[in-house]
DSSP file (Angstrom, degrees, kcal/mol; ACC not computed):
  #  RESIDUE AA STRUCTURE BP1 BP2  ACC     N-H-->O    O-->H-N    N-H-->O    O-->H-N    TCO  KAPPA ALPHA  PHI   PSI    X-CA   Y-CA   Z-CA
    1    1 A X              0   0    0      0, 0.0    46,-0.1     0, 0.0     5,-0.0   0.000 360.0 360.0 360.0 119.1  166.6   74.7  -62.7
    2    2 A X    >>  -     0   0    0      1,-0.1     3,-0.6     3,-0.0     4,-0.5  -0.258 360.0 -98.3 -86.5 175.4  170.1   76.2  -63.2
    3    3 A X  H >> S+     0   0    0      1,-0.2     4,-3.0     2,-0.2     3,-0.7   0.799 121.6  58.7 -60.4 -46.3  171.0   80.0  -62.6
    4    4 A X  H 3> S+     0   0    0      1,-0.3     4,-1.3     2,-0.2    -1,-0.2   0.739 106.5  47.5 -88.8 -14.2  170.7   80.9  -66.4
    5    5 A X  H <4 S+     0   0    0     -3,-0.6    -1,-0.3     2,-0.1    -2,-0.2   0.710 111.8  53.5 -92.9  -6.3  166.8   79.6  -66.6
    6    6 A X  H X< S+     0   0    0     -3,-0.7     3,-0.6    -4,-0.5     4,-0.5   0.860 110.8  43.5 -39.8 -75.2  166.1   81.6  -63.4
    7    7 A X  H 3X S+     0   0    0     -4,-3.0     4,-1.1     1,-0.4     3,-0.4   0.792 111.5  50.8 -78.6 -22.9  167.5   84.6  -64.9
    8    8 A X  H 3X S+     0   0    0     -4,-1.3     4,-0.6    -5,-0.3    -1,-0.4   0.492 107.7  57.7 -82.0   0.1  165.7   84.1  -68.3
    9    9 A X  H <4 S+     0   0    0     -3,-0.6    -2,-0.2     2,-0.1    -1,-0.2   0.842 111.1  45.8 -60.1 -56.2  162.1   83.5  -66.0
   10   10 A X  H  4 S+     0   0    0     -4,-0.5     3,-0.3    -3,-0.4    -2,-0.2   0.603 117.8  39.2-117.0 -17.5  162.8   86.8  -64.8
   11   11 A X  H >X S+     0   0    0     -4,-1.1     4,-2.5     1,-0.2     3,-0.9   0.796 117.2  48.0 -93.8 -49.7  163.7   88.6  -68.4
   12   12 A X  T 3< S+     0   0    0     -4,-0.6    -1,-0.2    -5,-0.3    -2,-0.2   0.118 107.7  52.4 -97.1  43.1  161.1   86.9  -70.5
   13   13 A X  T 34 S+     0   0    0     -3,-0.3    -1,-0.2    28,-0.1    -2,-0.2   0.177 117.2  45.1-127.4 -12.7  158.3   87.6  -68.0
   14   14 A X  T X> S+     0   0    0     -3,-0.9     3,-2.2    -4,-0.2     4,-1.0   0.948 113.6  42.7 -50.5 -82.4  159.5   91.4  -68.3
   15   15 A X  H 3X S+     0   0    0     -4,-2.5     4,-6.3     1,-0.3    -3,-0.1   0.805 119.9  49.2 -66.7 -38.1  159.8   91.5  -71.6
   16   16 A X  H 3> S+     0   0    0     -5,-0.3     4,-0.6     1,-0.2    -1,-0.3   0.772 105.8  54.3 -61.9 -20.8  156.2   89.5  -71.7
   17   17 A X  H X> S+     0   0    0     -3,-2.2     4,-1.4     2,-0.2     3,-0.7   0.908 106.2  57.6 -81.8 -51.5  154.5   91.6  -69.4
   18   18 A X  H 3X S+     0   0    0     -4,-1.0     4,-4.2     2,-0.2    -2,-0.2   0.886 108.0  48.2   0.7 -79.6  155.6   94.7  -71.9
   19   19 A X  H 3X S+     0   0    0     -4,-6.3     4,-1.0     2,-0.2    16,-0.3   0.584 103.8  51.8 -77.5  -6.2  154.1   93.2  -74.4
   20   20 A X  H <X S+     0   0    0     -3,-0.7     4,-2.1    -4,-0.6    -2,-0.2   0.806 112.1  52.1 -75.3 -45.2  150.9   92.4  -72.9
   21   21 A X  H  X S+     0   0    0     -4,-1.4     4,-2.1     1,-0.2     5,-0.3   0.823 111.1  47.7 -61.1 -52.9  150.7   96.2  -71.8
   22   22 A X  H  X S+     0   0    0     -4,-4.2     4,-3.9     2,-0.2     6,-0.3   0.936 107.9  51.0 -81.8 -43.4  151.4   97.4  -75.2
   23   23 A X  H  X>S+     0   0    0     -4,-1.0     5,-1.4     1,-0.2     4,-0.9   0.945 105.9  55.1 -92.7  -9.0  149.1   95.3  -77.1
   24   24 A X  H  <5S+     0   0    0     -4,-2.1     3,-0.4     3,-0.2    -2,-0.2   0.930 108.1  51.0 -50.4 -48.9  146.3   96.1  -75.1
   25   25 A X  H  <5S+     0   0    0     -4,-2.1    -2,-0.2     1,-0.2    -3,-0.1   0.847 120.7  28.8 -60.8 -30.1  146.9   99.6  -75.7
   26   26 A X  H  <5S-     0   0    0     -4,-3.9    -1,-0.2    -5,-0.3    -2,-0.2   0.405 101.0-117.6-113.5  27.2  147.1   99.5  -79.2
   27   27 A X  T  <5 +     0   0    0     -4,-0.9     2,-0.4    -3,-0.4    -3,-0.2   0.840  59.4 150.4  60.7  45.2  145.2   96.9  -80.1
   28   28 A X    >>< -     0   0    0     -5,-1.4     4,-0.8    -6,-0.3     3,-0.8  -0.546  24.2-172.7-113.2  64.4  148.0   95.0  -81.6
   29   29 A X  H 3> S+     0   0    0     -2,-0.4     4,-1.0     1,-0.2    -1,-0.1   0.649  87.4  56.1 -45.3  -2.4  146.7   91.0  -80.9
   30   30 A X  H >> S+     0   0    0      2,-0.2     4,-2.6     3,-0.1     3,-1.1   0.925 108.4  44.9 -84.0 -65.9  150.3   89.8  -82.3
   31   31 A X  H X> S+     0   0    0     -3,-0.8     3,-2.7     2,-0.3     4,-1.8   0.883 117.5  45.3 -47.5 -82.6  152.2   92.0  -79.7
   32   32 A X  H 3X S+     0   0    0     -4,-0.8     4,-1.0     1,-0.4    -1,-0.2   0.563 111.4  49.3 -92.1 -16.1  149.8   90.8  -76.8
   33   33 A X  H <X S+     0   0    0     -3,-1.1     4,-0.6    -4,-1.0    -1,-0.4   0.702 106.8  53.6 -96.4   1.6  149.8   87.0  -77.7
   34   34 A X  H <X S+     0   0    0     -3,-2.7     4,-1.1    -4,-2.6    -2,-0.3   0.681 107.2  62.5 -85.6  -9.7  153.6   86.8  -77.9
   35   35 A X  H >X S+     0   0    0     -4,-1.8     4,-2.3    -5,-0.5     3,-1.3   0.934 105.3  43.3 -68.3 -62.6  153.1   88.4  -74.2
   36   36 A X  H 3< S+     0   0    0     -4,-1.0    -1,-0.2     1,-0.3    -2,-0.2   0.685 108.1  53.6 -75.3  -4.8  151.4   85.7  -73.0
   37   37 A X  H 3X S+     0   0    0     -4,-0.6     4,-0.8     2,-0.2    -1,-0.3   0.566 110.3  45.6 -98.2 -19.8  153.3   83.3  -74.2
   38   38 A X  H << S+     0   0    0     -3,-1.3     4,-0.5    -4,-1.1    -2,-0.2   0.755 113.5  54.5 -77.2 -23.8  156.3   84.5  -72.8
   39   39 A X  T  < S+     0   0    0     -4,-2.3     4,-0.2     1,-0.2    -2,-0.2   0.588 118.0  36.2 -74.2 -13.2  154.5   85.1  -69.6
   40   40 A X  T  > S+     0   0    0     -5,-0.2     4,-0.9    -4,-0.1    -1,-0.2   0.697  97.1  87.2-112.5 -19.0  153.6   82.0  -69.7
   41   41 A X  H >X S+     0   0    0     -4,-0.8     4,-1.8     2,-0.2     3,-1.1   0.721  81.3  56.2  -8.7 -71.2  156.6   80.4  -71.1
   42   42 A X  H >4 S+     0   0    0     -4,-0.5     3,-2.7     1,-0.2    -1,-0.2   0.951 103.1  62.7 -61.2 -62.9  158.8   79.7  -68.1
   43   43 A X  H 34 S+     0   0    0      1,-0.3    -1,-0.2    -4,-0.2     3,-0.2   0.658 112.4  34.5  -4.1 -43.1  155.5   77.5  -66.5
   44   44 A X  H << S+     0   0    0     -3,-1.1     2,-0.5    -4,-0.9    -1,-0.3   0.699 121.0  41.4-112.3  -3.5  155.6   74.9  -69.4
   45   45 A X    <<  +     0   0    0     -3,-2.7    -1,-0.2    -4,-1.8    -2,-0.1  -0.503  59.8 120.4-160.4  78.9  159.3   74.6  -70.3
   46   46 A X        +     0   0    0     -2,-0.5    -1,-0.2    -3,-0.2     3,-0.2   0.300  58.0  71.2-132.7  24.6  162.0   74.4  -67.8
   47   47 A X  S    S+     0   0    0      1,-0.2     2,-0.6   -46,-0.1     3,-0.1   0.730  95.0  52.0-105.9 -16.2  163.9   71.3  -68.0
   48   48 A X    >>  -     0   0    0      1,-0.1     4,-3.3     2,-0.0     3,-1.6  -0.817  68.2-176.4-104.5  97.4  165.7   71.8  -71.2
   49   49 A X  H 3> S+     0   0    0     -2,-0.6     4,-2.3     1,-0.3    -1,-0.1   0.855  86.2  58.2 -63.5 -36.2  167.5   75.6  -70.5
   50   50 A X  H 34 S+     0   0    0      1,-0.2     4,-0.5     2,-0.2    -1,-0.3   0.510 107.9  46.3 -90.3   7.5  168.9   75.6  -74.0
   51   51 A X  H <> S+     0   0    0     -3,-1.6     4,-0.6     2,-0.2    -2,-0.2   0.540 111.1  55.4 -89.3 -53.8  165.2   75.2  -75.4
   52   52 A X  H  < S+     0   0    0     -4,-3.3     4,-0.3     2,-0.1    -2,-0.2   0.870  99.1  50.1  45.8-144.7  164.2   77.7  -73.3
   53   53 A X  T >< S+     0   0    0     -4,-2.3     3,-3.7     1,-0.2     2,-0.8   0.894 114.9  56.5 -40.2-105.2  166.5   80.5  -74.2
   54   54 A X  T 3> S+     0   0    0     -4,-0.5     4,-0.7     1,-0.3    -1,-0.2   0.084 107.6  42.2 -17.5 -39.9  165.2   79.5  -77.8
   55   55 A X  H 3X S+     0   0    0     -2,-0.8     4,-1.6    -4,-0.6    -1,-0.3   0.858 116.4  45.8 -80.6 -42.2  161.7   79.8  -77.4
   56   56 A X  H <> S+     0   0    0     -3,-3.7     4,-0.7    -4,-0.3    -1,-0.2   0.458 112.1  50.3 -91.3  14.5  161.8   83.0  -75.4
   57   57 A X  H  > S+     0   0    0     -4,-0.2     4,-1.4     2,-0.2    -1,-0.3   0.709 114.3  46.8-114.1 -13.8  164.2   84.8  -77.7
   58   58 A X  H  X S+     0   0    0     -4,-0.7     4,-0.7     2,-0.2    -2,-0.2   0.645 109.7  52.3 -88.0 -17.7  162.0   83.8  -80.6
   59   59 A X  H  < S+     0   0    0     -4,-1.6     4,-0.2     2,-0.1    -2,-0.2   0.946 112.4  51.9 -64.8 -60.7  158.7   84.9  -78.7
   60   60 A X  H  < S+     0   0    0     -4,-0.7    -2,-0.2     1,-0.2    -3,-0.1   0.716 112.2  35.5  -9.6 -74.7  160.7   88.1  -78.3
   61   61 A X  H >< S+     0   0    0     -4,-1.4     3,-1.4     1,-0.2     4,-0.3   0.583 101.6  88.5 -81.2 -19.5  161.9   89.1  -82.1
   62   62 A X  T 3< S+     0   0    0     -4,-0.7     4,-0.4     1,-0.2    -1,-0.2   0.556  80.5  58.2 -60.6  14.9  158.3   87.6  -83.5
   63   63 A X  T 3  S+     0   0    0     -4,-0.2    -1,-0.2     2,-0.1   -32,-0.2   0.607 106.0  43.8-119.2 -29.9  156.9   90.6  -83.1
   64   64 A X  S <  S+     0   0    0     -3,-1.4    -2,-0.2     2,-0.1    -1,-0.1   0.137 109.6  52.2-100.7  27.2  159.1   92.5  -85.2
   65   65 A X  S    S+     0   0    0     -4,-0.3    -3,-0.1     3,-0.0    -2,-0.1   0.642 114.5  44.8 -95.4 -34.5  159.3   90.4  -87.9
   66   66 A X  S    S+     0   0    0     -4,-0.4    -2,-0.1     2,-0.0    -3,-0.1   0.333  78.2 125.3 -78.1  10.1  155.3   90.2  -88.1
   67   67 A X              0   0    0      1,-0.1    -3,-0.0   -37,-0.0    -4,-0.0  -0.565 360.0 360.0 -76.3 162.3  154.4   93.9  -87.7
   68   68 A X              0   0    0     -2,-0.1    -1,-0.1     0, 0.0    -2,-0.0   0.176 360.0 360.0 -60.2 360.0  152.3   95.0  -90.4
């Protein structure tokens, strides 16, 4: 696991954690499964870093492309 899958473990388990917290408070079930699927993200997919990045940067912006 190189330095740049590391740092992206440590960004998209922020960013996932966020989003777990937020859609529990507002009762926003989009927001709170793209939290847990970044939170869980790093766990299932860490031998291809450029796959990744991909995943977690698209877990990330799905959540503003799908609000209502």
């Amino acid at each position: 696991m190189g330095t740049a899958a590391i740092f992206g473990s440590i960004v998209f388990g922020a960013i996932g954690m966020g989003y777990i917290w937020s859609g529990k408070r507002h009762g926003k079930p989009m927001i709170l499964f793209a939290g847990i699927g970044l939170a869980i993200l790093s766990y299932l997919v860490f031998v291809n870093t450029p796959v990744f990045l991909g995943l977690g940067i698209a877990l990330s912006v799905l959540p503003f492309i799908l609000r209502n």
